[in-house]
N, C-alpha and C positions, 0 to 999 in steps of 0.2 A: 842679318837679323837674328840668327841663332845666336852668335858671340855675346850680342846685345841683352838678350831675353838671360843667357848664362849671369853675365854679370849683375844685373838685376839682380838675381837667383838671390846669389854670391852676397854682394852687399843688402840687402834689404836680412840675410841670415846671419852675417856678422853684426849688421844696427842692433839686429834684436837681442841680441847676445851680448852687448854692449848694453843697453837698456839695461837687461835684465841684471846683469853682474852692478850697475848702480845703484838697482832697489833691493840688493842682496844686505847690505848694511854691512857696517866693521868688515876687513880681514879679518883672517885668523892670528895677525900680529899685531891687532889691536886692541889695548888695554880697555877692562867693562866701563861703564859707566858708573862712575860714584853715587849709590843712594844713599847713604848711609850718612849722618849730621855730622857739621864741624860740632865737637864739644869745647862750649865755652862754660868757663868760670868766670861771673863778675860779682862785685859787692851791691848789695841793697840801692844805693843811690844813682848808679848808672843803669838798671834794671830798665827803665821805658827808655835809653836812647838804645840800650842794647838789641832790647826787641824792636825798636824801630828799624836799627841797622839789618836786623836777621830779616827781616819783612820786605826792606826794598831788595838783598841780593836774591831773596828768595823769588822776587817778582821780574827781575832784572837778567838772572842766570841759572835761575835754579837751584841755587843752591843752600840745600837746607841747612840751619843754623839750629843746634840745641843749646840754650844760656840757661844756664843754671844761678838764682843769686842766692848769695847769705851773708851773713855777718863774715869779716875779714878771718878770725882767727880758723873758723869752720872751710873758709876756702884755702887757709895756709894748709892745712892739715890732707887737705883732697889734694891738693896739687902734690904736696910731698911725697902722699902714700903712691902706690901703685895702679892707681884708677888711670885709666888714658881721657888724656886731653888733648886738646892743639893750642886754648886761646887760656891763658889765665891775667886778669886783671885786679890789681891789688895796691897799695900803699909800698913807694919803693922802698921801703925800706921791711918789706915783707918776701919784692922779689930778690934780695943779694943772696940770703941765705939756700932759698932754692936753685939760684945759678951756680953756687958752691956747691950743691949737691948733684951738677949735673941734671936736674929738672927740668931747665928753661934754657933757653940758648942766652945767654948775654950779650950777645952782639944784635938780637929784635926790640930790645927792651926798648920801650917809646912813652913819652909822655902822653898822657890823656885826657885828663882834665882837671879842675877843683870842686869841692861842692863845699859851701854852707847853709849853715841851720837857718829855715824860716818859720813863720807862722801862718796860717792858714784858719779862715774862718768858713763856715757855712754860706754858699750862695745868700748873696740878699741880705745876709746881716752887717749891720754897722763892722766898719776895719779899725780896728781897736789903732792907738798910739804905737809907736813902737820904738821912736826916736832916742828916747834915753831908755838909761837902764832903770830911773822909776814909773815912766810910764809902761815899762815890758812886767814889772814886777805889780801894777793896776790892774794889767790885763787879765796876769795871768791867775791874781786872788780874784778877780771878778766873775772870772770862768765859772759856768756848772760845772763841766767836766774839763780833762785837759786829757788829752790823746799822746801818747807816743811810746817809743817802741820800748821795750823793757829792756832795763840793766840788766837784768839776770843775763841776757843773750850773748852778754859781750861788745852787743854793738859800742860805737867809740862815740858817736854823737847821743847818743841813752845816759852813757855816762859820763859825757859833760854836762848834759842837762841835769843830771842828778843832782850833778856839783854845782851849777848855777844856783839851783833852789835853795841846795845849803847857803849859800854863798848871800843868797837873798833874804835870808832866815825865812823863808815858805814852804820848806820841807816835809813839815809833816801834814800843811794843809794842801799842798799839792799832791799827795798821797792818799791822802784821806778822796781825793776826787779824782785819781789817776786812772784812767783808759791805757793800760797798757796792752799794746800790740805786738802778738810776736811772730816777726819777719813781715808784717803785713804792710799797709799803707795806713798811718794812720789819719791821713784824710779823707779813708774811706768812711769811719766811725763818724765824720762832721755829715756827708750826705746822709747816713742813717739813721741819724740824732742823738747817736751815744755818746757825744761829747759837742763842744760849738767852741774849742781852742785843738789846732793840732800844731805839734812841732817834730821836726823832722827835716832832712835837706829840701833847701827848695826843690830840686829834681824832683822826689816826689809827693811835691803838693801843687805844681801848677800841671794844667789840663790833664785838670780829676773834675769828672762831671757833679755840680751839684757843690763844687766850691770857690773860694772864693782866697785867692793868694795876697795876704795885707801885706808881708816886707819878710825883710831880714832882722834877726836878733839884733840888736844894738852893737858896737863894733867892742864895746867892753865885754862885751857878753860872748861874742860871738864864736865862732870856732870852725875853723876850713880841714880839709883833708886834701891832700891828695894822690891822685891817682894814675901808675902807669900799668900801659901793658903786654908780655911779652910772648910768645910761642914757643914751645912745649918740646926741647928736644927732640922728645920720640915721637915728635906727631908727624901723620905719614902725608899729610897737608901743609906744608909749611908755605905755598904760595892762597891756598885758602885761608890760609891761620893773616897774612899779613895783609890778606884785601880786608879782613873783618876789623884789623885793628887801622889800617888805612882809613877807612868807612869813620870808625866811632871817633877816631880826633879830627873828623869836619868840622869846622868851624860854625856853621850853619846847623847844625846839628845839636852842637852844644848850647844855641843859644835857644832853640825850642823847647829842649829840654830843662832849662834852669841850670847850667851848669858851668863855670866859669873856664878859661882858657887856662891849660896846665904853668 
């Protein structure tokens, strides 16, 4: 009965010791836990799949996403400089120069998507024409206002619409009524009433509250980008850098977004 009562002892003080060393957390040969954001770089146009993408990993594993977007030439210039990153997404022919510099690893580089220019009217209003290129050039002298991002900025879809207006001889009455937006959405301006014509990539003009997505530019008119994306030599994520870009070329993904298959 004694031996009995010993063992007991014995095992029910080693259980607990065992317990306890399980709710201790980590060894001391285990790496902390990462708080700190993947930093990403994207352009203007994949901005809502990107913060989608940062949303579900963020809901899925935790793991926080900081995206940064702007016009292309303002992202070549971040990636090049000395700011760290993991993720940069850009026009391939904006990543060779950085992979020559040792910035990006060339062996991540991946395709991503396309985007082109649409139009976008205010919830509830008649969807203009848009089949040729003179019922886009009706639409667009019929407009009060007309939304989209400024050339000054650099963006590449800003100015080819520039060029389009010229091209359509409506130049300077499109200007005369121009909403220009800078880095914003310009289908934000159609729900507020500052304008009731936006152009800009589809990506961002469909599921924007309070608007209402009529088509794309005419294919004479029109004008595509595209976009790949690669991870960041120095980045000390290189398996979070490539679930992120895994993530943004879903297929499913791209098509809620408005954005065509690379």
């Amino acid at each position: 009965m004694r031996r009995l009562i010993v063992a007991c002892l014995v095992g029910g003080l080693l259980g607990a010791k065992v317990a306890a060393g399980a709710g201790a957390g980590p060894g001391p040969g285990a790496g902390p836990a990462r708080t700190d954001p993947l930093k990403v770089l994207v352009p203007v146009p994949l901005r809502q799949a990107a913060r989608a993408v940062a949303a579900d990993l963020q809901r899925q594993s935790g793991l926080a996403v900081d995206a940064d977007t702007e016009a292309p030439a303002a992202l070549v210039r971040r990636a090049a400089g000395a700011e760290a990153i993991d993720v940069v997404v850009l026009p391939p022919s904006a990543l060779g120069p950085l992979a020559g510099r040792g910035r990006i690893d060339a062996e991540s580089v991946r395709p991503v998507a396309r985007v082109e220019v649409g139009v976008a009217v205010r919830a509830g209003a008649r969807l203009p024409a848009l089949g040729t290129v003179e019922a886009f050039r009706k639409a667009v002298l019929a407009a009060r206002r007309v939304a989209y991002l400024d050339p000054a900025s650099g963006d590449p879809v800003a100015v080819h619409l520039d060029g389009v207006f010229e091209q359509l001889q409506v130049g300077d009455a499109v200007r005369a009524k121009a909403v220009r937006v800078d880095g914003g959405r310009a289908a934000d301006r159609l729900a507020t009433g500052e304008a009731d014509l936006a152009l800009q990539p589809v990506s961002e003009l469909v599921g924007v509250p309070g608007v209402a997505y009529a088509g794309p530019l005419p294919e004479a008119l029109q004008f595509r980008l595209a976009y790949a994306g690669a991870v960041a030599s120095a980045s000390t994520r290189q398996e979070d850098a490539a679930r992120f870009l895994d993530a943004l070329r879903d297929p499913a993904l791209r098509r809620t977004h408005g954005l065509l298959p690379p």
